[in-house]
N, C-alpha and C positions, 0 to 999 in steps of 0.2 A: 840294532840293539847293542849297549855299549860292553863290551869286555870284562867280565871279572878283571881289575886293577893288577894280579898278584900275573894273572895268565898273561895279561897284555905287555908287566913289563918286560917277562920270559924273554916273549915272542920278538918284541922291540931290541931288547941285550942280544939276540942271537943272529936278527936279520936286520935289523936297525932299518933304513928306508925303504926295503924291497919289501916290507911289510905294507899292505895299502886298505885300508878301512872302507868300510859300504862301497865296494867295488863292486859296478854291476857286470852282474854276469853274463848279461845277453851279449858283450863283447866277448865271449870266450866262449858260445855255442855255437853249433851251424847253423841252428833254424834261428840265431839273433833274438832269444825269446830267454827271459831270467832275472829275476830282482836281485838284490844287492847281498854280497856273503858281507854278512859280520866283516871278517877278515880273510884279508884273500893273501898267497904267497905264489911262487914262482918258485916251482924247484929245479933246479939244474939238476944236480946230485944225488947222488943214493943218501948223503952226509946228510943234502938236505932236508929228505924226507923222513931222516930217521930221528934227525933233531926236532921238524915237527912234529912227528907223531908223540915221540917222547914227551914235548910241553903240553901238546893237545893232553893226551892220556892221564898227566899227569894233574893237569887241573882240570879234569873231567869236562870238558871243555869237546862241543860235536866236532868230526874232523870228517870232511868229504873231500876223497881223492878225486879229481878232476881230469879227465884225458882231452880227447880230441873235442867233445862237446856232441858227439852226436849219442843219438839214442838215448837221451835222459832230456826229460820236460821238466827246466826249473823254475817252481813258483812263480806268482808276482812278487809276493812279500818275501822273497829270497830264500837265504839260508843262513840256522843260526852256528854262531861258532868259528869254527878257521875252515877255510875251504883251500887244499893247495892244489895248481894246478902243475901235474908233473910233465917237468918236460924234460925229463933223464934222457940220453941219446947216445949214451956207450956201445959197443958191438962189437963183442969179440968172434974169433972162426976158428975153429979146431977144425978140419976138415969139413964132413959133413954135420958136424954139432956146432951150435952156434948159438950164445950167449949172451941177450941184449937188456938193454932195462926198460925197466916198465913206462917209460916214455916217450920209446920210439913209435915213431910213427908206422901203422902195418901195411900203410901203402908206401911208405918209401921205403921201410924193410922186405916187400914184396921186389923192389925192383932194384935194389941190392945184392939181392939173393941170385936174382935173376942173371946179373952180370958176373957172379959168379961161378955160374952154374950148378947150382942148387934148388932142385927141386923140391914141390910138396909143398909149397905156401903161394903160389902164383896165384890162388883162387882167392887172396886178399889184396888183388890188386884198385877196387875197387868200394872196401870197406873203408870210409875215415875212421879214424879213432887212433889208442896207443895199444900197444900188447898187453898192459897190461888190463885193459878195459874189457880186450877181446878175451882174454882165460878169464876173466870175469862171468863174462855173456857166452861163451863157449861162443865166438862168433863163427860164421860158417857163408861159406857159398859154393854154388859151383860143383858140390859133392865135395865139397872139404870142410874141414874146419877145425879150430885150435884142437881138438881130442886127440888129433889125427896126428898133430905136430909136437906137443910139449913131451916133455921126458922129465924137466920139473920144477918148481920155480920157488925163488927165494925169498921170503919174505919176512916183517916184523907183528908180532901180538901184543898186547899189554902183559906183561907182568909185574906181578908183587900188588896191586890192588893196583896198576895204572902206573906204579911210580917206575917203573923199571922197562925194560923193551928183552922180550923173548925173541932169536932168530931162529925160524925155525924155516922147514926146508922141504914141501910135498910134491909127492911124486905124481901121476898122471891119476894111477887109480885114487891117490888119497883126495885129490881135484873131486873127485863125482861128476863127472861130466854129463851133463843132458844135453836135450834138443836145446840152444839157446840159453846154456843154463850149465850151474858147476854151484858145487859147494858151496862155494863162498856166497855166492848171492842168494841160492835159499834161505841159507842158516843165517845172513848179513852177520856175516865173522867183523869181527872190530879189528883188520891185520890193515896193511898196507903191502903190497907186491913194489921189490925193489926191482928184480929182473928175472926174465924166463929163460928157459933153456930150451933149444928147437932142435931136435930128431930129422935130418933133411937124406936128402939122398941126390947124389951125383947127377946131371942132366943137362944134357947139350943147350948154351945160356939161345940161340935161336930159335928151337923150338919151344924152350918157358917163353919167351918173348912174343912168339905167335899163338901161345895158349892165353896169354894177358891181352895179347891186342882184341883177343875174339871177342872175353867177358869184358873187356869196356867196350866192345861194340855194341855187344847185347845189352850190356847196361844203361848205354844210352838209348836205345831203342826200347826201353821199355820202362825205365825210368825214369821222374822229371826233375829237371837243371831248377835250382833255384835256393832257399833255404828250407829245408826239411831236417827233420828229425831224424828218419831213419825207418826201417820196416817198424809201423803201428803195432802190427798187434804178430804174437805168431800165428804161424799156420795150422788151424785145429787139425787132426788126423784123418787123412783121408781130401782135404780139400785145398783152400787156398785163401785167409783171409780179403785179399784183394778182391777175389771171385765173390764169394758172399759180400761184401760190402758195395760194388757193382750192381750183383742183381738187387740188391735193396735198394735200385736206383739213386744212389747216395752222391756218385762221381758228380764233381761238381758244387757239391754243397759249402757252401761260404757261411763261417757263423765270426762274425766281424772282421779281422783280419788274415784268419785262419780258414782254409780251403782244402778239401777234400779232393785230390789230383784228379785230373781229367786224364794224364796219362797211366796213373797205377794207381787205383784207390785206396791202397795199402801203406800210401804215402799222404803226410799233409804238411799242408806248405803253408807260410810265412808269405802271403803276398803283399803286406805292407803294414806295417804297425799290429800284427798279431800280440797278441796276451797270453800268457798260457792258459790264463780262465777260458778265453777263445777256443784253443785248442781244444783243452778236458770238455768243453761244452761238447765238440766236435766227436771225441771219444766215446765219451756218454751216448751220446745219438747211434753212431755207428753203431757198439754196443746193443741199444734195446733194439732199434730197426732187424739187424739180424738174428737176435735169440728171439723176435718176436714172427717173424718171418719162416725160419729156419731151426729154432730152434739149438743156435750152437751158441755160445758166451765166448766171445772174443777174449783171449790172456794177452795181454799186454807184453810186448818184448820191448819195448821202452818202458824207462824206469823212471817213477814220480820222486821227483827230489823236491826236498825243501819242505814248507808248511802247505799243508793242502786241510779245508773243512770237508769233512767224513759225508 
């Protein structure tokens, strides 16, 4: 879909080539599944991101911040608007506090840290994605997870009706942290995260390193190699969506190119020309099979981007 003319010259005066139109996005997920953004950028910089929020905001113009690509299913028919995908990679160290932007990666900031010796984030050595996606998703494993490590992070809001950029600056409680979950993504805040701030604590860099080798051991024994999404659904209280989805005899199940793991049914994979219609089809099933079974309604810890019909 073409560009409001006033927005698109913005965006061209400010990025001139690095700006790229119907870019599709299933190159820039992990499960290779996603229609084309309107306009797509590439942000190195916090400058960057703060110049596009600014044009986006300011001609009302949808802006979806982009990390590692996992854990978000995006449409066929894409998405409209500017899509940037941040790949900010600053890190600074004050001791045990340590100050990165929102597009570092958390499994090489995981082994970073490591060689450091800084504890208290080993248990993300194993999630893809950026930091800033994870205080998003309150990502977690392992008995850890972002709640555990932020102290606070930095970010921009629209003001003045869009035309102007607020920085504003919240701390861990103002986050709201849940299971898989924080503030931001309940209320879907219209901010952009430029960089967090991590709470660590001193630790011998060989034993984090034998803590990391154990969870990608585990990981790979229980997880499956391929293109995936990421954990489907969360885990209702008290059980395990994998487990429910299993006993519904589901593991297994192929609805066009999209497949329901044979080694963790709580994962679904891309095993060749998947759609994301495929997948949601795939969702949907799992879904009624189990509240019809069980009685529980699977919540989604992947997130539906783009156009979807209700």
């Amino acid at each position: 879909m073409p560009l409001p003319s006033p927005a698109l010259d913005d965006l061209h005066a400010a990025f001139g080539d690095r700006l790229l139109l119907d870019e599709p996005l299933a190159r820039h997920t992990s499960a290779r599944i996603g229609g084309p953004a309107d306009a797509f950028l590439v942000a190195r910089t916090a400058d960057d991101l703060r110049q596009a929020a600014r044009i986006a905001w300011a001609h009302a113009l949808p802006l979806f911040i982009l990390g590692g690509g996992s854990n978000i299913l995006i449409s066929d028919s894409g998405v409209r608007g500017l899509v940037v995908h941040n790949r900010t990679e600053h890190i600074a160290f004050d001791g045990p506090t340590v100050t990165a932007g929102s597009g570092v990666s958390t499994i090489q900031l995981a082994r970073r840290l490591a060689t450091r010796g800084l504890g208290g984030f080993e248990w993300a050595i194993g999630i893809p994605g950026t930091l800033g996606g994870a205080v998003y998703g309150n990502a977690g494993a392992h008995g850890g997870d972002m709640a555990g490590v932020v102290a606070r992070v930095e970010a921009v809001t629209p003001a003045q009706g869009g035309r102007a950029l607020r920085d504003v600056v919240w701390s861990n409680a103002d986050l709201g942290f849940e299971y898989r979950s924080s503030i931001l993504k309940r209320e879907r805040r219209r901010c952009v995260i430029l960089s967090v701030t991590l709470n660590l604590h001193p630790a011998d860099p060989e034993a984090i390193r034998a803590r990391m080798a154990e969870y990608t051991g585990a990981r790979k024994r229980t997880q499956p190699p391929g293109a995936t999404i990421g954990s489907m659904f969360k885990n209702p209280p008290g059980d395990y969506a994998g487990r429910l989805i299993d006993a519904a005899g589901l593991k297994g199940t192929r609805i066009g190119g999209a497949e329901i793991s044979e080694v963790h049914a709580n994962f679904f994979l891309n095993v060749g020309g998947a759609t994301a219609g495929d997948v949601k089809a795939l969702i949907d099933l799992a879904r009624r099979e189990v509240q019809a079974r069980f009685g529980v309604w699977l919540e989604l810890e992947v997130e539906l981007v783009g156009e979807w019909r209700r």
